[in-house]
C-alpha positions as CSV (number, residue, x, y, z in Angstrom):
1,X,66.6,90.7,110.9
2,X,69.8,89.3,109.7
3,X,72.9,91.5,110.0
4,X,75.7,91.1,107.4
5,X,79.5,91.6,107.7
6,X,81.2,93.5,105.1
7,X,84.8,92.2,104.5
8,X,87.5,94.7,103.7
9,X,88.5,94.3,100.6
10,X,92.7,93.1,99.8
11,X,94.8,95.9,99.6
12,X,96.6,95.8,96.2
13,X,100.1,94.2,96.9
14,X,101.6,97.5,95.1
15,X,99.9,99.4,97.7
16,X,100.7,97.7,100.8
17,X,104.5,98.1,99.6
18,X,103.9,102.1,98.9
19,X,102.6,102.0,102.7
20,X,105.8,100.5,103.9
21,X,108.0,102.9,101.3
22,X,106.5,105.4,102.7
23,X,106.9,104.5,106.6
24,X,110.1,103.6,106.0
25,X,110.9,107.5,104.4
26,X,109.1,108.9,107.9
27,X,111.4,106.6,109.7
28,X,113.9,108.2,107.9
29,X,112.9,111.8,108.1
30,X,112.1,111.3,111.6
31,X,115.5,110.3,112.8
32,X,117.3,113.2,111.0
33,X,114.7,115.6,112.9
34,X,116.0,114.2,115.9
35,X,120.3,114.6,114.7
36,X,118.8,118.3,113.5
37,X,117.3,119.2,116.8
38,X,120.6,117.8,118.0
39,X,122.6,119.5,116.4
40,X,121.1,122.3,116.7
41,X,119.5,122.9,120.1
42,X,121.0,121.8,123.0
43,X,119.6,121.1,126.6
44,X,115.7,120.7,127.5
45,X,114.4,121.4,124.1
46,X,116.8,118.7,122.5
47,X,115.7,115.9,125.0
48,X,112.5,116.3,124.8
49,X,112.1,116.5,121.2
50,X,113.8,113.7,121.4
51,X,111.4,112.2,122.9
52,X,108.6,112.7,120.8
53,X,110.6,111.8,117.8
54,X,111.7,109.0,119.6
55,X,107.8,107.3,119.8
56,X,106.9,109.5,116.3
57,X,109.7,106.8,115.3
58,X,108.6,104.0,116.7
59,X,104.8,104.7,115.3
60,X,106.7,104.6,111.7
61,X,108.4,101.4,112.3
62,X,105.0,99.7,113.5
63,X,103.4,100.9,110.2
64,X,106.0,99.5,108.2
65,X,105.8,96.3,109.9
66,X,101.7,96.3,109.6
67,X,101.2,98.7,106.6
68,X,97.0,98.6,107.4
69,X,97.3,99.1,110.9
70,X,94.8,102.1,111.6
71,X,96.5,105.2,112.8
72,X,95.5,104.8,116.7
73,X,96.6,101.7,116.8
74,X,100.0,102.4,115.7
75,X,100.6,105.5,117.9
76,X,99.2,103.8,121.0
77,X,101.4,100.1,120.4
78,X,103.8,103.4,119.9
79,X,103.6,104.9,123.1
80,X,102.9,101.5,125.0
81,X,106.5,101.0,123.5
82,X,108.0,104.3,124.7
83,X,106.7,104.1,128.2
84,X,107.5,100.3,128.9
85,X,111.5,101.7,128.0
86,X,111.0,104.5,130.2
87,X,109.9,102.5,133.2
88,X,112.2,99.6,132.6
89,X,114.5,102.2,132.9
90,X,113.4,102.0,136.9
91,X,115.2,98.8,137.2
92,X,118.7,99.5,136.3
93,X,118.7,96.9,133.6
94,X,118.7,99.6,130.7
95,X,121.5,101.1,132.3
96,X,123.6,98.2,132.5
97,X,123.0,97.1,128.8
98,X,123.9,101.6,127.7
99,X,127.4,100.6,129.5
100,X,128.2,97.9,127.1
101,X,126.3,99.4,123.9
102,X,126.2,102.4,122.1
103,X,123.2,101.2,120.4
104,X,121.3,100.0,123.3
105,X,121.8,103.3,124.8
106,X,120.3,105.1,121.7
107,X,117.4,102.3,121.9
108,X,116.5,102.5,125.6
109,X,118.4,104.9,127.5
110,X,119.8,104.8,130.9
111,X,118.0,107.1,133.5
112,X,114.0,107.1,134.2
113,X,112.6,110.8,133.8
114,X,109.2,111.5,134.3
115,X,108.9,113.9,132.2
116,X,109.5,112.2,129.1
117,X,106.4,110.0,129.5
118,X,104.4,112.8,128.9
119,X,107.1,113.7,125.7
120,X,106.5,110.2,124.8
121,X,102.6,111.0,124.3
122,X,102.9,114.6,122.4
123,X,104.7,112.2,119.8
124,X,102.2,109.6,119.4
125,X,99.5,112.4,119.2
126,X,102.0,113.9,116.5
127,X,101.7,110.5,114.3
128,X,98.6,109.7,115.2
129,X,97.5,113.2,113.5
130,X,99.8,112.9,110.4
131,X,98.8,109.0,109.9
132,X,95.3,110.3,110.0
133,X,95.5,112.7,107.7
134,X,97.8,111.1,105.1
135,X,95.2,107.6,105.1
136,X,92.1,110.3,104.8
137,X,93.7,111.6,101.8
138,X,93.2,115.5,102.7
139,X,96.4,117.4,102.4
C-alpha cells in the first residue's frame, strides 16, 4: 500500500503578517501586564508574575519571528529560553553584564531563584493555552 504525504498548504502572505501583528500586540500587552503588576503589587506577587510574563513574552516574540510555529513549540523554545537565563544566572555572568546595563538587567537578571523556574513554566502553559485557543478559532 502506498502512503501519501499531504503538504500544508502556503499561508496567504496577508495572513502570516496578521500572525506577526498580532504577536507583536501580545508582546505588547504582555509587557504592560508586567509595569501594571508592578505598579501595582509589590513583593512576591510582583516577581513572580513577572516571571510568567517574562516567558508569556518570550512565547510572543518566538511567534512573531515564526508566525506558523505550532503553539507547543513556541511555549516550550519559550521556557527553554527562560530557564537557560535562570541558570546562567548560576555563573555570575548575568550579574556582571546587570552592573553595566539597565537593559541587560531587565533581559536576564542578576540572582538565580529557584522558584522562578517553576514561574517560568505557569507562563508558557499560560501561552501555550491562549495560542491554542486563538489558532483553533473557538473564543
Amino acid at each position: 500500500m502506498k502512503e501519501t504525504q499531504t503538504v500544508p498548504a502556503p499561508v496567504p502572505r496577508v495572513a502570516v503578517l496578521r500572525l506577526r501583528a498580532t504577536a507583536a500586540a501580545a508582546a505588547l500587552v504582555t509587557v504592560a501586564a508586567g509595569l501594571g503588576v508592578r505598579a501595582a503589587a509589590g513583593g512576591d506577587v510582583a516577581k513572580y508574575a513577572g516571571d510568567a510574563l517574562y516567558t508569556v513574552l518570550i512565547h510572543a516574540l518566538v511567534v512573531v519571528l515564526v508566525p506558523r510555529v505550532r503553539p507547543l513549540t513556541a511555549a516550550g523554545a519559550a521556557l527553554a529560553f527562560s530557564w537557560a537565563v535562570e541558570l546562567a544566572q548560576l555563573t555570575g555572568v548575568p550579574a556582571d553584564l546587570a552592573r553595566q546595563s539597565t537593559v541587560a538587567r531587565l533581559v536576564l537578571g542578576s540572582t538565580f531563584n529557584a522558584p522562578d523556574l517553576l514561574w517560568y513554566g505557569v507562563g508558557a502553559a499560560l501561552a501555550w493555552a491562549v495560542h491554542s485557543r486563538l489558532r483553533s478559532g473557538r473564543p
